[in-house]
C-alpha positions in Angstrom: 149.4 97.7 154.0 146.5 98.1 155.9 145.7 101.3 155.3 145.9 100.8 151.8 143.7 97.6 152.0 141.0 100.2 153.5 141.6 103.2 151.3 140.9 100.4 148.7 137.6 99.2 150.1 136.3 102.9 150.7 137.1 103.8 147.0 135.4 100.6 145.8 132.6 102.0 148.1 132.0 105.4 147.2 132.5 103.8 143.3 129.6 101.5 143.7 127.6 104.3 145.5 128.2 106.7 142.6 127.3 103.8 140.3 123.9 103.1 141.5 123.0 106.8 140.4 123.0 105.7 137.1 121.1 102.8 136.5 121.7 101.0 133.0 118.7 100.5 130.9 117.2 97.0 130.8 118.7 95.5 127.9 115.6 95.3 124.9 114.1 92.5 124.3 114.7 92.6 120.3 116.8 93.6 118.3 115.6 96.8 116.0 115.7 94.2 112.9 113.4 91.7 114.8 111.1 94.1 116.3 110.6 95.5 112.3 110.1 91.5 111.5 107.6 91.3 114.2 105.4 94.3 113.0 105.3 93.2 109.8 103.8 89.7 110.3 101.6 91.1 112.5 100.4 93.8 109.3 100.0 91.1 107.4 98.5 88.7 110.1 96.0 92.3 109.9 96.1 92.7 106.2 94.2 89.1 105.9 96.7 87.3 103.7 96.5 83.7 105.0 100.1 81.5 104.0 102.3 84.7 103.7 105.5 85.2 106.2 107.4 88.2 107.0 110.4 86.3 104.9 108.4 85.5 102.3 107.0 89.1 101.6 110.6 89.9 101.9 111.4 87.7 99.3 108.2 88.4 97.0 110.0 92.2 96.9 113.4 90.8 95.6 111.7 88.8 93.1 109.9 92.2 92.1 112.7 94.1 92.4 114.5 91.9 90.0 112.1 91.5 87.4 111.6 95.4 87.3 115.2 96.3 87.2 115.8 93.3 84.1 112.3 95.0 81.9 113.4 98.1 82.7 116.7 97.4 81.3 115.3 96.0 78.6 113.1 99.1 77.8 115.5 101.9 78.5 119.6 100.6 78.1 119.5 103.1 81.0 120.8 101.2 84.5 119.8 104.4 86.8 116.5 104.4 85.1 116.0 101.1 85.3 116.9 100.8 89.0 114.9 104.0 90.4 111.9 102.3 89.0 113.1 98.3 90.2 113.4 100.3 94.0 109.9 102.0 93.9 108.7 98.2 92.7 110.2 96.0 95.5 108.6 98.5 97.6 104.9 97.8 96.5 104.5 94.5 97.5 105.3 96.4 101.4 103.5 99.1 100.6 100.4 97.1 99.8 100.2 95.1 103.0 100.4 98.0 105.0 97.8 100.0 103.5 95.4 96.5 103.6 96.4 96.6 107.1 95.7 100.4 108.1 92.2 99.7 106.1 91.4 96.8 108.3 92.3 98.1 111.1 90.1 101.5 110.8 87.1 98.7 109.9 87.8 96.8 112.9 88.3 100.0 115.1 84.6 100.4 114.6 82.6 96.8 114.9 85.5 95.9 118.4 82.6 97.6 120.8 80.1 95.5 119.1 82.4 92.6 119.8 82.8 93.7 123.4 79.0 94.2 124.0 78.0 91.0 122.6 80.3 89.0 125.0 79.0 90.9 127.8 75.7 90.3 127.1 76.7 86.8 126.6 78.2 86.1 130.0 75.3 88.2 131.9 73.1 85.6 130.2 75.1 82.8 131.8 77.3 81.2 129.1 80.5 80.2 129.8 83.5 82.5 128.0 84.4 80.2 125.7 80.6 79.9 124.4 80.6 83.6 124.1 83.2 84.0 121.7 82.0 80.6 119.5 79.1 82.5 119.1 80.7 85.5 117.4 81.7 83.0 114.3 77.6 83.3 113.7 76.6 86.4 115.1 79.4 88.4 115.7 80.6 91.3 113.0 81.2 90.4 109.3 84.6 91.2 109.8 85.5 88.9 112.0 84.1 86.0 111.9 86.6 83.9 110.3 89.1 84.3 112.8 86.6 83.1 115.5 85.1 80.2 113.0 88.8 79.0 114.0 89.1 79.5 117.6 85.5 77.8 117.6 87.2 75.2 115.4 90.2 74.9 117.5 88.4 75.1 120.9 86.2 72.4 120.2 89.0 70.0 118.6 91.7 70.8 121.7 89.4 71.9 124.8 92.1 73.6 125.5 90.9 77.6 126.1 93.9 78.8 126.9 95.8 77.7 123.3 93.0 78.5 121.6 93.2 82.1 122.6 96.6 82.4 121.6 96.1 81.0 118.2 93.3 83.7 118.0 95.8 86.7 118.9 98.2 85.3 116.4 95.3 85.5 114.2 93.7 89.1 114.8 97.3 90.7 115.4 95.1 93.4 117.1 95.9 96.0 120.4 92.6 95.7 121.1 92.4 92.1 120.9 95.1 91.3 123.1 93.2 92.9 125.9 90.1 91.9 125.6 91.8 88.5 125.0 93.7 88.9 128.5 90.6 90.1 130.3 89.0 87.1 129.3 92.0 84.6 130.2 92.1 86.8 133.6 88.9 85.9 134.5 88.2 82.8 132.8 91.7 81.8 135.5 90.3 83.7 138.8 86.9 83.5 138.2 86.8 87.6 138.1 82.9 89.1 139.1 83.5 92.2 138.0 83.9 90.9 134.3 80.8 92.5 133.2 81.8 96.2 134.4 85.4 96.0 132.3 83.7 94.9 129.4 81.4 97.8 129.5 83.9 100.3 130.2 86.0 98.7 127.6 83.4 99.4 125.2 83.1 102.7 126.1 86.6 103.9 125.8 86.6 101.8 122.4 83.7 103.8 121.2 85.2 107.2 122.1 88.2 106.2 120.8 86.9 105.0 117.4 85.3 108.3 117.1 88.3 111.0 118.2 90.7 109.1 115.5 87.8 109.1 112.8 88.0 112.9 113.1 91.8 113.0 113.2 92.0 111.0 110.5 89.6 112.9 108.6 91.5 115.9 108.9 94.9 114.0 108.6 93.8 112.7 105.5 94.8 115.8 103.3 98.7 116.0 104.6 99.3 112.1 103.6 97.5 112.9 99.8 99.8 115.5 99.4 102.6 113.7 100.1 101.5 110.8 98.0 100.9 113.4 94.9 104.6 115.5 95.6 106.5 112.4 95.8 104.8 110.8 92.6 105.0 113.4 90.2 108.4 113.8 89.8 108.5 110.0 88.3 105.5 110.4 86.7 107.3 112.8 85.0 110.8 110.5 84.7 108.2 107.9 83.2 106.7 110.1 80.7 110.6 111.1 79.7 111.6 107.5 79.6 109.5 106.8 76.2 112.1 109.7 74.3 115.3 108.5 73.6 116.6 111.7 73.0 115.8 112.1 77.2 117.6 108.9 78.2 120.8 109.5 76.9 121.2 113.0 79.5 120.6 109.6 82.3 123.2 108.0 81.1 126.2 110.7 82.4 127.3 110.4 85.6 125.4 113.6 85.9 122.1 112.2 85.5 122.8 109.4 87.7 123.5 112.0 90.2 120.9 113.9 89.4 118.2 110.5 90.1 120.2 109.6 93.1 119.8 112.8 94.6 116.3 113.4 93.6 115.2 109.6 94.9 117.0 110.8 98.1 115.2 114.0 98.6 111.9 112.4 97.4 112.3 109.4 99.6 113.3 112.2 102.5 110.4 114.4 102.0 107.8 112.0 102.2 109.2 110.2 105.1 108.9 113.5 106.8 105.4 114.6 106.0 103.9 110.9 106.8 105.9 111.4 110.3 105.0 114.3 111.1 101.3 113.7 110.0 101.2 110.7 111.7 98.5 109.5 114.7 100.2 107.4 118.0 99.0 103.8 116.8 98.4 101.0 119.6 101.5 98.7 120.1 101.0 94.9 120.5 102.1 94.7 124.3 100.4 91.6 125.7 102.0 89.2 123.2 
C-alpha cells in the first residue's frame, strides 16, 4: 500500500513537472465577434459620425440589404440576381465607414506632431496639462478641434481630468492618441520632469512615421485600385446584362445560380487576397 501511495505521488510529480513545459495561453480577453465589434465603433468613433453604434450600422446594412434584395426582385424576377446585388449593398454602408475612417486617419497621421509640439510648448511655458490641451479647441489643427472643444467642455463642467481624458479617447479612437493621452495622465499623476523630452521624441517618431507610410502608401496605392477595378467589373458587366431579358432567364437555372455563387465566391476571395497581401501593419488601440 505504501509503495503504491508513493509510486502515486512521484507520477503526479513527474506529471506536473512535464506540465509546466507547456504553459497554456492566457485566455483572450474577447471573443473574436467582440473584438470585430470593438474595431468597428472605434472606425466609426474615427470616421466622424456622431449618434452611430456598431449595432446600429449593423442594422442600417440589414435594412439596405433588404430594400435592395425586394427592388431588385422587383426589377429582375431573378432571386440570384437580386441577392448578389442586396449582398454587395448591405456591404456599403461598412464599406463607407471604413474608408471615412482610413481617410481620417491618413489626415490625422500628419497634423498629430503639430498636436504634440503645441503641448510641449505649452507646458515649457508653464501651463498646466489640462490648459494645454483646452487650448487646442482654438489653436490646435482644423481637424481636431471638435473633439477637444468637448474635453474643454467636459473638463471645465466636471474638473475632473482624468474622465475627461477618457471621454476624449472614446472620442478620437486613435493609437496615437491613447499614448499621448497616457503620457499625459502619467505625468499629470507623478508629476513626470522629463515630460517635455517624450513629447519631443514623440514628435519625432510621429513625423518619421507619417512620412515612411505616405511613401508606402503611395506605392501601395496601385495594388488596392486594381483590386477595386477586377472585382467590379465582372458586375458591372452582370448589371449591364440585367436590363436584357433574354440574359436573365440563363440566371434563373440552377446553372446560373451556380455560376453567380461561384463567381461572388472567387470575386469576394480574390480581393480579400490582394487587399491582404497589399496591406500596411496598422496601429492597434492597446491603452484602452
Amino acid at each position: 500500500m505504501s509503495g503504491a501511495f508513493w509510486g502515486l505521488t512521484l507520477g503526479i510529480g513527474l506529471a506536473c513537472v512535464w506540465w509546466s513545459f507547456w504553459p497554456r495561453e492566457p485566455r483572450r480577453r474577447h471573443s473574436a465577434a467582440r473584438a470585430w465589434m470593438l474595431r468597428l465603433s472605434d472606425e466609426i468613433a474615427l470616421a466622424g459620425v456622431r449618434g452611430l453604434t456598431g449595432p446600429g450600422l449593423l442594422a442600417f446594412c440589414v435594412a439596405t440589404f433588404l430594400i435592395v434584395l425586394l427592388i431588385g426582385y422587383a426589377l429582375t424576377s431573378v432571386v440570384a440576381i437580386a441577392l448578389a446585388f442586396a449582398a454587395m449593398s448591405a456591404w456599403a454602408p461598412i464599406g463607407w465607414v471604413r474608408s471615412r475612417a482610413r481617410q481620417r486617419r491618413t489626415a490625422l497621421r500628419e497634423v498629430w506632431p503639430d498636436v504634440v509640439d503645441h503641448v510641449s510648448s505649452a507646458v515649457r511655458a508653464g501651463l498646466a496639462l489640462p490648459e494645454a490641451l483646452v487650448q487646442l479647441a482654438d489653436r490646435g489643427p482644423e481637424e481636431l478641434r471638435e473633439p477637444f472643444a468637448a474635453f474643454a467642455v467636459d473638463y471645465r463642467a466636471t474638473g475632473r481630468f482624468p474622465d475627461s481624458l477618457d471621454r476624449l479617447k472614446d472620442l478620437l479612437s486613435d493609437p496615437v492618441a491613447d499614448r499621448l493621452i497616457e503620457a499625459l495622465r502619467i505625468a499629470r499623476h507623478v508629476g513626470g520632469s522629463d515630460l517635455g523630452r517624450v513629447l519631443r521624441t514623440l514628435s519625432a517618431f510621429l513625423r518619421e512615421d507619417a512620412h515612411s507610410r505616405a511613401e508606402m502608401e503611395a506605392r501601395q496605392s496601385w495594388t488596392v485600385n486594381a483590386a477595386r477595378l477586377a472585382m467590379a467589373a465582372p458586375w458591372v458587366v452582370l448589371l449591364l446584362m440585367a436590363t436584357r431579358s433574354t440574359a436573365l432567364v440563363a440566371y434563373s437555372e440552377p446553372t446560373g445560380i451556380g455560376v453567380l455563387a461561384l463567381g461572388g465566391a472567387m470575386s469576394g476571395l480574390a480581393y480579400w487576397a490582394m487587399v491582404r497581401i497589399g496591406q500596411l501593419p496598422q496601429d492597434e488601440r492597446v491603452l484602452r
